[in-house]
N, CA, C and O of each residue as an XYZ file, in Angstrom:
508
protein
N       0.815     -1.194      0.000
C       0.000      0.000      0.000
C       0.861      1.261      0.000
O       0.426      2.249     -0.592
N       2.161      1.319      0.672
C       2.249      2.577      0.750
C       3.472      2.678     -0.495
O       3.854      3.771     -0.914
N       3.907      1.622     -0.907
C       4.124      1.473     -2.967
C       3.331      2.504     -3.684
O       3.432      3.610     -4.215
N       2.648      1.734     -3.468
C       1.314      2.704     -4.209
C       1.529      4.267     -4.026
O       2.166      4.890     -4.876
N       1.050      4.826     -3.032
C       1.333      5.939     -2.451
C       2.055      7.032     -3.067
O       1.820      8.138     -3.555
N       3.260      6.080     -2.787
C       4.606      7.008     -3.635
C       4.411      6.823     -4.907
O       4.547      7.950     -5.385
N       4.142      5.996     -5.869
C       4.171      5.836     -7.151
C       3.131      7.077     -7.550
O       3.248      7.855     -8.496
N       2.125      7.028     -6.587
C       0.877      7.917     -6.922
C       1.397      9.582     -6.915
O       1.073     10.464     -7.711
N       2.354      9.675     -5.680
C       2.957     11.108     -5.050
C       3.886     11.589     -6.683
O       3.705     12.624     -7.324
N       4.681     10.666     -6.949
C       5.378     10.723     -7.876
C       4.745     11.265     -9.573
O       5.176     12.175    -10.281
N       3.861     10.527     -9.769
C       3.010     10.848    -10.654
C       2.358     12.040    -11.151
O       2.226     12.523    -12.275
N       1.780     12.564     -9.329
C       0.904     13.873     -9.213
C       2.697     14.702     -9.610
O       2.930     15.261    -10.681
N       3.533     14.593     -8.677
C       4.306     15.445     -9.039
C       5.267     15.541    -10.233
O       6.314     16.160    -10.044
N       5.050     15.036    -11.365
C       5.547     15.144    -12.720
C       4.295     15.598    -13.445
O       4.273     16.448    -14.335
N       3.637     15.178    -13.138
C       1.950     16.503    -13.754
C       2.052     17.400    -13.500
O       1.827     18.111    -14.480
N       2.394     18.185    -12.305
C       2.199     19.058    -12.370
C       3.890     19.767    -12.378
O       3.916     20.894    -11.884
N       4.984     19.341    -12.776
C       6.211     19.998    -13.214
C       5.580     20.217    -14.786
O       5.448     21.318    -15.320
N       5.271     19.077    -15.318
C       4.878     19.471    -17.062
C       3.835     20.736    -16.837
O       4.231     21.824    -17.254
N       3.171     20.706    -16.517
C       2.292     21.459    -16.210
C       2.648     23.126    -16.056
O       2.280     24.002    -16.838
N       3.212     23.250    -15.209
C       3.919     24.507    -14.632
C       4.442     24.901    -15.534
O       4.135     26.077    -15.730
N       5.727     24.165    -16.869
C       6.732     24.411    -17.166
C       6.185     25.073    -19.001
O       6.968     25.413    -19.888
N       4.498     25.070    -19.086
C       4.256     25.918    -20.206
C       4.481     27.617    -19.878
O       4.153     28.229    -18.862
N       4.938     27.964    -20.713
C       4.811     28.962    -20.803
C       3.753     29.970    -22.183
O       3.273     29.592    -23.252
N       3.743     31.276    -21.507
C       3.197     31.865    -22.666
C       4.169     32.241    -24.041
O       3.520     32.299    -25.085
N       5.100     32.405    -24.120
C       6.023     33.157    -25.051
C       7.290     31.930    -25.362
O       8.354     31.714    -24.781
N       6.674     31.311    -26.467
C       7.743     30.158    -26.594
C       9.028     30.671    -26.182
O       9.356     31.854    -26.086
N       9.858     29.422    -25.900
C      11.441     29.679    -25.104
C      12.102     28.521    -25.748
O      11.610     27.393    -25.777
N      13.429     28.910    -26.349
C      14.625     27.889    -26.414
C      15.192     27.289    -24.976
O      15.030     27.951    -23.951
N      15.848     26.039    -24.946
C      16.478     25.362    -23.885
C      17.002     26.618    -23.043
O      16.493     26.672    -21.924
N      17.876     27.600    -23.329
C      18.617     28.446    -22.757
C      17.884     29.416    -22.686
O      18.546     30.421    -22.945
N      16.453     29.742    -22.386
C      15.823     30.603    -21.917
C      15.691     31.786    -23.064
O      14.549     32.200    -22.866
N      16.144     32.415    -23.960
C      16.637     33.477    -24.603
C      14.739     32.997    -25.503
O      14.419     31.956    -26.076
N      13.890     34.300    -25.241
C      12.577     34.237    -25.795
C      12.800     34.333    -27.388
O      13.575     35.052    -28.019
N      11.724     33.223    -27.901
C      11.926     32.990    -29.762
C      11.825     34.114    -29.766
O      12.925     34.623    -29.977
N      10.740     35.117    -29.589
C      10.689     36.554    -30.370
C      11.952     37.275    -30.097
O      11.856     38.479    -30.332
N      12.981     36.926    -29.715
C      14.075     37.756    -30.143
C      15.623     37.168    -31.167
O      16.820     37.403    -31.337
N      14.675     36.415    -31.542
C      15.319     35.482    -32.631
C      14.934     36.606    -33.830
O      13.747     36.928    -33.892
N      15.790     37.163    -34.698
C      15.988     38.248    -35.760
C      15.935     37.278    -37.049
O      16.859     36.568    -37.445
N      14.826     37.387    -37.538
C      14.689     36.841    -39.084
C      15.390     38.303    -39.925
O      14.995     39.467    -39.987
N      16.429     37.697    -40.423
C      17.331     38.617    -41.622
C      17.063     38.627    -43.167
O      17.262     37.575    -43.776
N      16.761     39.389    -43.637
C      16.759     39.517    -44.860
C      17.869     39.379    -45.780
O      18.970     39.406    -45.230
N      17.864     39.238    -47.025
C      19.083     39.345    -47.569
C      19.577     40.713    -47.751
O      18.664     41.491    -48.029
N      20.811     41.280    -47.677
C      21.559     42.766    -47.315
C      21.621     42.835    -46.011
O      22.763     42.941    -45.564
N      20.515     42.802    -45.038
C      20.965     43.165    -43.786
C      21.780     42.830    -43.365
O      21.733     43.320    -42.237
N      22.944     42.066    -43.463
C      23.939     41.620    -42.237
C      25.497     42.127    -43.112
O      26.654     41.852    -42.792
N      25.052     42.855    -44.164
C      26.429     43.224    -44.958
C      27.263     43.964    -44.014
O      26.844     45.016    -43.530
N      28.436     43.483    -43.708
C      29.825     43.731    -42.778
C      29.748     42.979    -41.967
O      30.806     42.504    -41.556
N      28.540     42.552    -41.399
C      28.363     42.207    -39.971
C      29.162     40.683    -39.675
O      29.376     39.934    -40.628
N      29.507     40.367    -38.517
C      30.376     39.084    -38.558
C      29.387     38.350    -37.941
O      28.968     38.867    -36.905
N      28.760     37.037    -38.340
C      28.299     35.858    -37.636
C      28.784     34.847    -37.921
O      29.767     34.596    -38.618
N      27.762     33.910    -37.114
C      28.422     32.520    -37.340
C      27.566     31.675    -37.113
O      26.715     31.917    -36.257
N      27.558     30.382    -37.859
C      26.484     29.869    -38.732
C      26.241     28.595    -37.125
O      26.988     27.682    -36.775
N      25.046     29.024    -36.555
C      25.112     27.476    -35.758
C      24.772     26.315    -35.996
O      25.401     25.362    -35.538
N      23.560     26.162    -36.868
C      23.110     24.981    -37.322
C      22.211     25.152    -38.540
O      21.410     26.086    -38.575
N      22.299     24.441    -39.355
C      21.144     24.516    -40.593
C      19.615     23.577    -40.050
O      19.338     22.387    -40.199
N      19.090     24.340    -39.599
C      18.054     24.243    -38.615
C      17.005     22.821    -39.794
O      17.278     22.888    -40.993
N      16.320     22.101    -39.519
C      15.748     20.785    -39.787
C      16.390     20.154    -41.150
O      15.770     19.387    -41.886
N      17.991     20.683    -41.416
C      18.396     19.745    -42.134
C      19.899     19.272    -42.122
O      20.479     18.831    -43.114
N      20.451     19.421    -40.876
C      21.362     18.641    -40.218
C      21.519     17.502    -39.683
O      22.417     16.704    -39.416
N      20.471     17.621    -39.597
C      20.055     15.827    -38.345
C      19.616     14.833    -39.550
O      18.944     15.201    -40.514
N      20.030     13.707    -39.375
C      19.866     12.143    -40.212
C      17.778     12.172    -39.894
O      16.921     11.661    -40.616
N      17.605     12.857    -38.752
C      16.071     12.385    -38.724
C      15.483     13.686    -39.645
O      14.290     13.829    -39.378
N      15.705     14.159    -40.123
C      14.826     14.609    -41.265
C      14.579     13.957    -42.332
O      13.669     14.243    -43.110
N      15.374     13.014    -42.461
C      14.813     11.667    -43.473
C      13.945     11.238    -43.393
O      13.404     10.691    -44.355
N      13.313     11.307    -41.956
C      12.090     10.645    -41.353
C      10.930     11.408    -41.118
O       9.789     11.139    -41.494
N      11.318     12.406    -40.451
C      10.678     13.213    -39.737
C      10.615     14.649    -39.919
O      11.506     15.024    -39.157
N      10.102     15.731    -40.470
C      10.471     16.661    -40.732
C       9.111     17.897    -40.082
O       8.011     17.938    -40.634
N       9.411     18.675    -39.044
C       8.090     19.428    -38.546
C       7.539     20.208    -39.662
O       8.270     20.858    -40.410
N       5.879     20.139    -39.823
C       5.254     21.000    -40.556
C       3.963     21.758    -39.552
O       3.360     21.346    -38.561
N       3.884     23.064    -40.351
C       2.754     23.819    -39.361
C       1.637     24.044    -40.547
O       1.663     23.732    -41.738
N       0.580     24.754    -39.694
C      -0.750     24.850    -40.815
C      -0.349     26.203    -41.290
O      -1.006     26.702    -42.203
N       0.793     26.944    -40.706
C       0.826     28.511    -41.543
C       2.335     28.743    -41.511
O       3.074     28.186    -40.699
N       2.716     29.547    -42.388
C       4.040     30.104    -42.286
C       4.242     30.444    -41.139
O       5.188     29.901    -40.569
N       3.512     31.356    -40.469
C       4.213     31.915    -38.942
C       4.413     31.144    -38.049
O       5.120     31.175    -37.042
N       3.664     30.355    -38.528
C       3.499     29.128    -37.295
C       5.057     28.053    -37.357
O       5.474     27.275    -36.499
N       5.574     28.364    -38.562
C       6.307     27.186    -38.801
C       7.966     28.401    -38.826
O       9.072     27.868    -38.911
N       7.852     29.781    -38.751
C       9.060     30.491    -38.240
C       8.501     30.571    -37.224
O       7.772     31.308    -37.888
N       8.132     30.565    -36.371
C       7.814     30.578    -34.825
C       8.316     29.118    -34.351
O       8.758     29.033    -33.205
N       8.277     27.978    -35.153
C       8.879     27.055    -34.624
C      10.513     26.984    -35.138
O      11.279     26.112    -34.726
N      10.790     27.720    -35.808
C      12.447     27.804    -36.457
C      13.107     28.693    -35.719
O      14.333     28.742    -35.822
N      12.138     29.911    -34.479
C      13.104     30.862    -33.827
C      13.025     29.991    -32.389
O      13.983     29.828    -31.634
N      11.946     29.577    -32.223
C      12.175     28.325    -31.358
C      13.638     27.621    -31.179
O      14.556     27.993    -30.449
N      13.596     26.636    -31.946
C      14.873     25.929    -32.421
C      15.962     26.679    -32.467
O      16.837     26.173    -31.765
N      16.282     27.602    -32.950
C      17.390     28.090    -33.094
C      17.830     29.510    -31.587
O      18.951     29.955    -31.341
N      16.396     29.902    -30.813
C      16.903     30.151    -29.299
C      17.238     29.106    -28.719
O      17.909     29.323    -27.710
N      17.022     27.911    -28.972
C      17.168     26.677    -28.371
C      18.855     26.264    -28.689
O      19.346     25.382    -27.984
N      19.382     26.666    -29.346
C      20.577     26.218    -30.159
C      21.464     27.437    -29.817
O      22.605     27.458    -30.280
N      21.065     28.368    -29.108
C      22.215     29.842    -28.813
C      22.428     30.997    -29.727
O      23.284     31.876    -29.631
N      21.510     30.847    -30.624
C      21.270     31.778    -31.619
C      20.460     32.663    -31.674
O      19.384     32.654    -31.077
N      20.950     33.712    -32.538
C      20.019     35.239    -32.125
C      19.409     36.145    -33.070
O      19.027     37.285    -32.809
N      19.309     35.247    -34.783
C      19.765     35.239    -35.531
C      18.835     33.959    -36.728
O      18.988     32.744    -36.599
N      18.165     34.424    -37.525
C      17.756     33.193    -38.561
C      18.240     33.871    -40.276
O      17.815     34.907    -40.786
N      18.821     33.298    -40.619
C      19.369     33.716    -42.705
C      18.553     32.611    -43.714
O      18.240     31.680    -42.972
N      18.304     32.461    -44.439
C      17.863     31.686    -45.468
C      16.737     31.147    -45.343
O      16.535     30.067    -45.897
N      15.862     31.693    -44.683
C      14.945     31.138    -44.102
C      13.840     30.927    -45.701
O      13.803     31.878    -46.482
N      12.991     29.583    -46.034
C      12.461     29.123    -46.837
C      11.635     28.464    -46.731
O      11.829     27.406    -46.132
N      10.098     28.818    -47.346
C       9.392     28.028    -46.485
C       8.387     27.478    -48.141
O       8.181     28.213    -49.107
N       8.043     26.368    -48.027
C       7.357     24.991    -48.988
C       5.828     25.087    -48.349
O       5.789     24.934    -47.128
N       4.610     25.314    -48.996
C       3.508     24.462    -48.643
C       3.573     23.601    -49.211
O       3.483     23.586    -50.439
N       3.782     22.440    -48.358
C       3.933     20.856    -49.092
C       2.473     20.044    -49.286
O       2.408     18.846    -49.558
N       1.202     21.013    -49.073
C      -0.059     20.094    -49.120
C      -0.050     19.318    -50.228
O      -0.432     18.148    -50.236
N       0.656     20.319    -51.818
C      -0.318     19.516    -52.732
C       1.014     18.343    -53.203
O       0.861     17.838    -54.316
N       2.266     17.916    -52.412
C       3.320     17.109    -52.608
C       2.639     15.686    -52.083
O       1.675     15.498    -51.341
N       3.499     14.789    -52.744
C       2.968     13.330    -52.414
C       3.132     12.772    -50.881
O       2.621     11.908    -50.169
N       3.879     13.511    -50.817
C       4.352     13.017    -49.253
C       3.019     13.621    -48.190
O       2.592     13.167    -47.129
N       2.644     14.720    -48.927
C       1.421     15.154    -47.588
C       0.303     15.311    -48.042
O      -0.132     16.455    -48.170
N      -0.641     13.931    -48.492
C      -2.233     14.179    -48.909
C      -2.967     14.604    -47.944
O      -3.383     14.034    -46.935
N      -3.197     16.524    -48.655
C      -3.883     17.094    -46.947
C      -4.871     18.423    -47.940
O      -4.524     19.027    -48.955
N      -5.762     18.486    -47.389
C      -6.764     19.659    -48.242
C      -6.377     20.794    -47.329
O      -6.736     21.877    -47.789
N      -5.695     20.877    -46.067
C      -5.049     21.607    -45.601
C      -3.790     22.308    -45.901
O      -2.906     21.760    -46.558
N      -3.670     23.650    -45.383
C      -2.272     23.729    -45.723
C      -0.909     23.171    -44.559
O      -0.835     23.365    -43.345
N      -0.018     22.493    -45.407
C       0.776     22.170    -44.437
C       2.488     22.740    -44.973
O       3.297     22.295    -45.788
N       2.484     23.704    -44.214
C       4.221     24.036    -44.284
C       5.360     23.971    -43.759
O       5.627     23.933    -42.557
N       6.079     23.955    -44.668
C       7.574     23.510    -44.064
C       8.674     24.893    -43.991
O       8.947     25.648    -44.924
N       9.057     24.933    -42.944
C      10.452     25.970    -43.426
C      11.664     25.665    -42.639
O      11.704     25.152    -41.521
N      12.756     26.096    -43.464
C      13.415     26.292    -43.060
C      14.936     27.081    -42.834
O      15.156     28.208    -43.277
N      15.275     26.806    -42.573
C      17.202     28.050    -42.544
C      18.020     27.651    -41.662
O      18.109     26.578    -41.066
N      18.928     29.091    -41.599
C      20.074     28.970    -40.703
C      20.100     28.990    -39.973
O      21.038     28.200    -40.080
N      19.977     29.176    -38.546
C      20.525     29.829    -37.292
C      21.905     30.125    -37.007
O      22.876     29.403    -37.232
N      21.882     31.228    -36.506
C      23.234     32.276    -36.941
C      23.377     33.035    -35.539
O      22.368     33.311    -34.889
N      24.326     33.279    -35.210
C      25.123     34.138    -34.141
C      25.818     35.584    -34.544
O      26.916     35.801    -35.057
N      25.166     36.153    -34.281
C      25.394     37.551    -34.794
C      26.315     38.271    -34.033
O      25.644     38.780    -33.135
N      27.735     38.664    -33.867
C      28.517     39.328    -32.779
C      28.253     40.525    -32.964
O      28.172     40.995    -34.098
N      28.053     41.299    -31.757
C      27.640     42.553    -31.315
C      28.244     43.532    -31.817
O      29.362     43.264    -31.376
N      28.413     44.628    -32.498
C      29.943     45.649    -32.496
C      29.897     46.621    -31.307
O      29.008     47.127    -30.622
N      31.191     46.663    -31.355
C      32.184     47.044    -30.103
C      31.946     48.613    -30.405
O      32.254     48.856    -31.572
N      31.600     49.476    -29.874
C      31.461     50.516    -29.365
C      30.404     51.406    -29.654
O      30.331     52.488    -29.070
């Protein structure tokens, strides 16, 4: 009986850590809020020095498999500044985005999109 108990104590208390741990304003691992993830245009960063952190959903072997899609563009750079605050970046370049509804891979009368880019580290200038 008192197995139980704890298994039960344990339970309640991982419900309610998931629970707690939504927030309103998506967040990367390292806290740094997506909305200050800088979608760049092309020209804007002329002089500027960065550095490339990851080619955001097409680095990893599981995009062969698996690749995130949203029902709207914003929805799907809101999940790329995600990822890339998540990754230490401050910073998105090449960003490209596919409605893949009418592709074979996604029979959907919906729209379903894909995007993606760089995540980039932008160094500050000094004075």
């Amino acid at each position: 009986m008192k197995i139980q108990g704890t298994w039960l104590a344990a339970l309640l208390l991982v419900a309610v850590s998931l629970l707690s741990s939504c927030a309103s304003t998506p967040q990367g691992e390292l806290g740094r809020p997506a909305a200050e993830v800088k979608v760049y245009t092309m020209g804007e960063l002329n002089g500027s020095p960065y550095e490339v952190v990851s080619r955001i959903w097409v680095d990893s072997w599981r995009t062969a498999i698996w690749r995130p899609t949203y029902p709207s563009e914003e929805e799907a750079i809101t999940g790329l500044r995600v990822e890339a605050a998540r990754l230490g970046a401050n910073g998105l370049v090449n960003v490209f985005c596919l409605n893949q509804s009418g592709s074979t891979s996604f029979q959907s009368a919906k729209p379903v999109v894909l995007c993606y880019g760089n995540a980039i580290r932008v160094r500050q200038s000094e004075g």
